[in-house]
N, C-alpha and C positions, 0 to 999 in steps of 0.2 A: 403605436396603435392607440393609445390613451390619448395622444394629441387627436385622430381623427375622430374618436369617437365622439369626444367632446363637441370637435366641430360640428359634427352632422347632428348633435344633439339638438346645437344652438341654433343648427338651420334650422330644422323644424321647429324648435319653439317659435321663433320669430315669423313662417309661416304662420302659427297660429294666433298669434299676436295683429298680423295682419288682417287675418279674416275676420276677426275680432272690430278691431278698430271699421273696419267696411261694414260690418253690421249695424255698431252703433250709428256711421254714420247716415246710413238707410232710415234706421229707424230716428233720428233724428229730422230728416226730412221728410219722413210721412206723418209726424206731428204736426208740419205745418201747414197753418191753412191753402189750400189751393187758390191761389189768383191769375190761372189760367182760365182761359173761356173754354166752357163744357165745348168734348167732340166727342163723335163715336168712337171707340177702339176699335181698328181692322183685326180679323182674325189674324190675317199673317203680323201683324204687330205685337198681339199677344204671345204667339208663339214664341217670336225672338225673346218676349221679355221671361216669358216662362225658361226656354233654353239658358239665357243667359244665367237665368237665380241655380240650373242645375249644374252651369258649370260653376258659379263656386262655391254651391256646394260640395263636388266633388273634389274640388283642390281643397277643401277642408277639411275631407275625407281622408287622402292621399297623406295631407300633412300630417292627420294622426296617424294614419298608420305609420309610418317613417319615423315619426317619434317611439311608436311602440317596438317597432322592430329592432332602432337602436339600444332601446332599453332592453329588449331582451339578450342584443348582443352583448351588452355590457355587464349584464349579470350572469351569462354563460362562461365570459373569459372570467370575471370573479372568480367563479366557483371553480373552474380551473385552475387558476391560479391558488388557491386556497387549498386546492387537493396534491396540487404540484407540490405543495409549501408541507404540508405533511407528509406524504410519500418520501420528503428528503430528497428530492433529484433534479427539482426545479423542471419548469416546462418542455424542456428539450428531451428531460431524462421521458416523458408523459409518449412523445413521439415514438420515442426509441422501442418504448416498448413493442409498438406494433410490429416490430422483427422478432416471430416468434419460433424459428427456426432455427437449424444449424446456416453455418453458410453468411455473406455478410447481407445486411439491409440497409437504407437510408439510413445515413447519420453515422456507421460505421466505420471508424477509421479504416485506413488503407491497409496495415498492419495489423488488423483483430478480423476474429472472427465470433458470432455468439454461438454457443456450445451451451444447449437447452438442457437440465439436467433429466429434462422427461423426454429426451431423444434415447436416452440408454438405461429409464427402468428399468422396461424391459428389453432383454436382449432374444433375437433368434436362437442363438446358441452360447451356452456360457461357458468359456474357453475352462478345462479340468485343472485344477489345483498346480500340477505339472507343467500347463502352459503358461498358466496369467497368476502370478503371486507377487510377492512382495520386491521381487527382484527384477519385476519385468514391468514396462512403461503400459499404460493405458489408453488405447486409440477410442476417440470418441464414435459413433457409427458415421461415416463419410467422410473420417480423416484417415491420415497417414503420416508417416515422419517426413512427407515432402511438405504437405501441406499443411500441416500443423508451422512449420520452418518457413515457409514461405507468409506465414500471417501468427507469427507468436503471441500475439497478445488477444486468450481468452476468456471471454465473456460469456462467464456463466451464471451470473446476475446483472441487472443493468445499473445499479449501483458503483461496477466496476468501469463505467463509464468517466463517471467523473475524476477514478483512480488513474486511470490512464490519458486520460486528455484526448485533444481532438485531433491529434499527429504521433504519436508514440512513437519513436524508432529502438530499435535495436540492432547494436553494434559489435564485433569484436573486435578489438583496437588492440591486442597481445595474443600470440601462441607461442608456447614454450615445445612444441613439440608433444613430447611423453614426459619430460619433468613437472611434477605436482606443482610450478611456483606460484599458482594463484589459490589457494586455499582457503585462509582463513583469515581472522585478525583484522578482517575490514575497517578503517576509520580513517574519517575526512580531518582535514587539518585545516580550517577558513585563510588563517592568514596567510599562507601560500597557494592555497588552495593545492593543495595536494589529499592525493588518498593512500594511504598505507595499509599492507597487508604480507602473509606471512606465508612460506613455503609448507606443502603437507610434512609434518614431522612422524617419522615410523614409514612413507609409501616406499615398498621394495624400490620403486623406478627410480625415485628422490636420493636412496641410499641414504636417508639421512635416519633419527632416533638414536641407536644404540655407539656405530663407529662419526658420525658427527651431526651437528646442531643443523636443522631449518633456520633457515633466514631472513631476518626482517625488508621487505622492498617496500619501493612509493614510485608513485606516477605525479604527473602532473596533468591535473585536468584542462587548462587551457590547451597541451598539445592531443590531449583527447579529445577536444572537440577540433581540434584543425584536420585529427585523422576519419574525425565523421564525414566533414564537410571533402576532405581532397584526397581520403585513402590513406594508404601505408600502416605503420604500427607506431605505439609509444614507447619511448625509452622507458626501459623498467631497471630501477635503478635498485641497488643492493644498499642498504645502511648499517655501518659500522657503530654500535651502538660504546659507548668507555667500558661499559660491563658488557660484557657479549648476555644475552638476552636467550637463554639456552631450552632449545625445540618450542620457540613459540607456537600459542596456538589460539589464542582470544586476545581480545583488546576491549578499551574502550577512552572515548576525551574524560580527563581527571583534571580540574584547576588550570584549565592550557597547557594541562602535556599531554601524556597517552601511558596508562598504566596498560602492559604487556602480562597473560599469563604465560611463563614458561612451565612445562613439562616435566623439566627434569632429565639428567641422563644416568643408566645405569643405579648402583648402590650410591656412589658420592655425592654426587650433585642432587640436591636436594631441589622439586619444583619449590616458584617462587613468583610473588608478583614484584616485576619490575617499573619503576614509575620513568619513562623516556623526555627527555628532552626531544622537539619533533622537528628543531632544527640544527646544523651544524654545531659543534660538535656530537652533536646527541647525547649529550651526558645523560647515567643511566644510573638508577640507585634502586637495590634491593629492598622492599619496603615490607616485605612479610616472607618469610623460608620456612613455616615449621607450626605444627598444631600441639601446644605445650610441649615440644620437645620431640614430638612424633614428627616423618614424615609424611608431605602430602602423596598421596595416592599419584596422579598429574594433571596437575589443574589444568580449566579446560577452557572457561568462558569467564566474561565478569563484564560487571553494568553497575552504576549508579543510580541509586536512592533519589529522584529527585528531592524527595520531604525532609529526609536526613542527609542528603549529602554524602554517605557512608559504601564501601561497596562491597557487593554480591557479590561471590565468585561461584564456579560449579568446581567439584572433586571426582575424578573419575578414575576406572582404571583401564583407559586407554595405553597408556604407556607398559602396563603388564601386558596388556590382552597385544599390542606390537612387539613385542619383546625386548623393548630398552628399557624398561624398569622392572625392580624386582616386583614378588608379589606382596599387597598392597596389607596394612595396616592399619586403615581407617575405613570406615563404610563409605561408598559414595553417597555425597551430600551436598548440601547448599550452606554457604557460611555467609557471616557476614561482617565485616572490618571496619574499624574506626581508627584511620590514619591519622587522626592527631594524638589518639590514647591509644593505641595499638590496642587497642580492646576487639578480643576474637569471639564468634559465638557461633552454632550452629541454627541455620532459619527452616530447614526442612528434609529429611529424610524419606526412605521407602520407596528409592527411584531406585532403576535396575541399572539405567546409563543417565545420569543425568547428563548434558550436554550445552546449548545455550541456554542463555538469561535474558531476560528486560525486564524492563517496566513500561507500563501504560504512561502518555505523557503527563497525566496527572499525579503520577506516582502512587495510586490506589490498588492498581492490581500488578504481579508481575507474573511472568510467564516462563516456562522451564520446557528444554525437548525431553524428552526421555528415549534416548536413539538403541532402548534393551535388544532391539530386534536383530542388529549388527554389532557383534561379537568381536572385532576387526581380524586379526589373522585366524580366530575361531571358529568361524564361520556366520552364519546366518539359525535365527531362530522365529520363522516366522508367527510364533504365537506371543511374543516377547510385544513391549510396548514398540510402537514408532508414532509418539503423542505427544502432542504441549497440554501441559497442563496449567492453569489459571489458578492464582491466589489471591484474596484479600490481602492489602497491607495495611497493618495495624498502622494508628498513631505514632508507637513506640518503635515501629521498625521493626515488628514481630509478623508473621506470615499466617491467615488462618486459612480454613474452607476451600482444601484444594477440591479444585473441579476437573474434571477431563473438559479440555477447550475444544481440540481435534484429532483426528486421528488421521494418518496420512496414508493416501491410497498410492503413492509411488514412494520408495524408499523412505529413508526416516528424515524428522525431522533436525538440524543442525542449528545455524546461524538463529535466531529470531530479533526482530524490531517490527517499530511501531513507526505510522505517519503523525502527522501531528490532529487527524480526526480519530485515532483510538483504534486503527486500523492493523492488522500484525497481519506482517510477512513473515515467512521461513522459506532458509533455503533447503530444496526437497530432491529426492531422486528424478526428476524430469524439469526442475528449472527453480521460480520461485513460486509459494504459492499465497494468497489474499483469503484473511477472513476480513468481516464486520466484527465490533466488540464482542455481537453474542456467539459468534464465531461459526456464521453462517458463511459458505466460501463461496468467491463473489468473482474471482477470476485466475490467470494463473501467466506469467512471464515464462513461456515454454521455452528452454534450449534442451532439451533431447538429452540431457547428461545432466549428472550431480551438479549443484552447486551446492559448496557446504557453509559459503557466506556470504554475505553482501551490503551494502551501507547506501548508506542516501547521500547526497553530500547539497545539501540544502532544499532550495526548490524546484521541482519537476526535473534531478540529475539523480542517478541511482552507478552505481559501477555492482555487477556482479561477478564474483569468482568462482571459475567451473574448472580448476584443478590444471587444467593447459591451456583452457582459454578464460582471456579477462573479456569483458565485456562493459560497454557504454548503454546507456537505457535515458534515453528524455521519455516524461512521462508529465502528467498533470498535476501529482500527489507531492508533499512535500513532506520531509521528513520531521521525527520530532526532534525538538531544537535540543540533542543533546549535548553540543558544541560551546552550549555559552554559560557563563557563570552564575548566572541563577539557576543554571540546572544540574551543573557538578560543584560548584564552590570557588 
């Protein structure tokens, strides 16, 4: 569009340049003396010469306007473009907005739908405490579980446009049936490209916690995407780690391996973070058991420090509240490790379940679920937290100014990461859901059921785990680079 406008610019100058030059050269030749012999001028002579000075005048006319008009297109698209440039969503996002409904609009991928969050201010009727609580999913007004399923990816800010790109799909590429084997532990592996993740440890269905251990599996995402493109399922493959890796439940990439939290089983087996080799053999070495001599609670999550390199883990007592650990010794908290000094310390306290971890790709803030709300074999408490909360992180790797970041309106919040614009997902009781840094929620990857994790595995590839089903997600967003050596060591 900058190419034509220029052009039409230039025509019109040049028009005026012309009329210009025709002027001068009129009035050059009425300077000179006349050396014709006097006549009369016919009237109809005059006329012509009067019509003709009117037509060019009015192509002179013509020409400025056409300059002006250009000019004013070209400072319209400016200011556009300079409002696009502020808004953050570039010119398309400016379009988009004009769909100010539920339901899809122009520009709306095939697979989204936009969900206005002033469609359900207010409601006709607001379902009583007994119907619609913390345990039950939320239909927007003109949705339902077919329809929501039939276009999963919602747009409840248009900023969630550029998070999902201009094709999104979603996939289920694994069912397990009723065995929990896609739960937790999410993390991509580049140089195979594989993604790894961990069986539910404690699920009655699973039979696993207390009489035996959850189990480490991986995929391969090249045959995930052959089963996008041509159907079927992925081989989901079980990994025998040299040290069994006992009731894993969190992960995260550590120096090109993948450090594993286990759980623990029972009084003996002490929870533990294991640091895995993420190829054959997978040799496996216990790299932390024990808080001065105390046992952990059973560890739950864990994430690297980009600033320090050092890692976060969360402490919980999921493993009492299942019934494979005894009861607990330590408050649930947030610690934090230094694997070359074994150096142990606590970063935050006062959660009631803490749950996952990250950090912002900058490594300035990190963020914690607090899943109080689920009690696991306890029950439920819906006045309980189900919130991430938001930290400063010091220079020194110290945590200040915690903030409530969100609170989550279907189930609690589990898994959490970040893209690489500062963007945090979690996975939630109706799929995955999207804040912005200020933690304004922008859209939501619906599958209809828990996922309690999920990982990105580079650019615009996500896999999520929903307990029996795995799933594939292309998407526009790309994750943070926690994969490479400037970012874990």
């Amino acid at each position: 569009m900058a190419k034509k406008k220029a052009q039409g610019q230039g025509h019109g100058a040049a028009d005026v340049q012309k009329s210009t030059s025709q002027q001068d050269i009129r009035s050059d030749i009425s300077s000179l003396p006349d050396s014709r012999p006097a006549t009369t001028t016919s009237p109809r002579s005059s006329k012509k010469k009067q019509k003709h000075n009117n037509n060019i005048k009015d192509k002179e006319t013509d020409s400025n306007i056409f300059v002006m008009i250009n000019a004013a297109v070209a400072l319209g698209l400016v200011g556009l473009a300079v409002h696009a440039s502020k808004d953050g969503q570039g010119i398309n996002g400016l379009f988009k907005k004009n769909n100010n409904g539920n339901g899809n609009g122009s520009g709306t991928p095939r697979y989204a739908q936009v969900i206005r969050p002033s469609s359900f201010a207010v409601l006709d009727t607001v379902p009583s405490p007994s119907q619609h609580n913390f345990t039950t999913l939320f239909f927007p007004p003109g949705t339902d579980a077919d329809s929501l399923k039939e276009k999963p990816f919602l747009i409840y800010d248009d900023a969630f446009y550029d998070i999902i790109g201009s094709d999104p799909t979603l996939t289920v590429i694994a069912d397990s049936g009723t065995n929990p084997l896609f739960h937790e532990a999410t993390v991509w592996y580049p140089p195979t490209d594989e993604v790894f993740f961990v069986q539910n440890a404690g699920a009655p269905a699973a039979g696993t916690g207390l009489d035996k251990s959850a189990i480490v599996q991986k995929i391969s995402l090249s045959q995930a995407q052959n089963v996008v493109s041509n159907g079927g399922s992925v081989d989901v493959i079980t990994v025998n780690t040299s040290v069994p890796v006992i009731n894993p439940n969190g992960a995260t990439n550590f120096r090109g391996k993948i450090v594993f939290t286990g759980e623990g089983q029972g009084e003996d087996i002490p929870p533990a973070l294991y640091w895995v080799e993420p190829v054959e053999p997978h040799n496996a070495t216990v790299i932390l058991n024990n808080y001065y001599g105390r046992q952990f609670n059973s560890l739950n999550d864990v994430a690297v420090n980009p600033r320090n390199k050092q890692l976060y883990f969360t402490d919980v007592t999921y493993g009492y509240l299942q019934d494979f650990r005894p009861a607990p010794v330590l408050p649930n908290q947030v610690y934090r490790f230094d694997a070359d000094t074994g150096a142990l310390g606590v970063v935050a306290d006062g959660f009631n379940l803490p749950n996952g971890v990250t950090f912002s790709p900058d490594g300035k803030y990190a963020y914690v679920a607090d899943t109080g709300a689920n009690a696991g074999f306890w029950g439920f408490n819906y006045t309980k937290p189900s919130t991430l909360y938001r930290f400063d992180v010091n220079d020194d790797g110290t945590w200040d100014n915690r903030m409530t970041f969100a609170y989550i309106d279907s189930g609690v919040p589990d898994g959490v990461h970040c893209d690489t614009k500062g963007n945090v997902y979690a996975g939630v009781g109706d799929g995955i859901h999207v804040w912005n840094p200020s933690g304004l929620l922008l859209g939501k990857i619906w599958l209809g059921v828990t996922s309690a994790n999920f990982q990105f595995a580079g650019k615009g590839r996500m896999v999520i785990c929903a307990e029996t089903k795995l799933y594939y997600v292309t998407l526009g967003a790309e994750g943070a680079d926690i994969t490479s050596s400037q970012y874990s060591g």
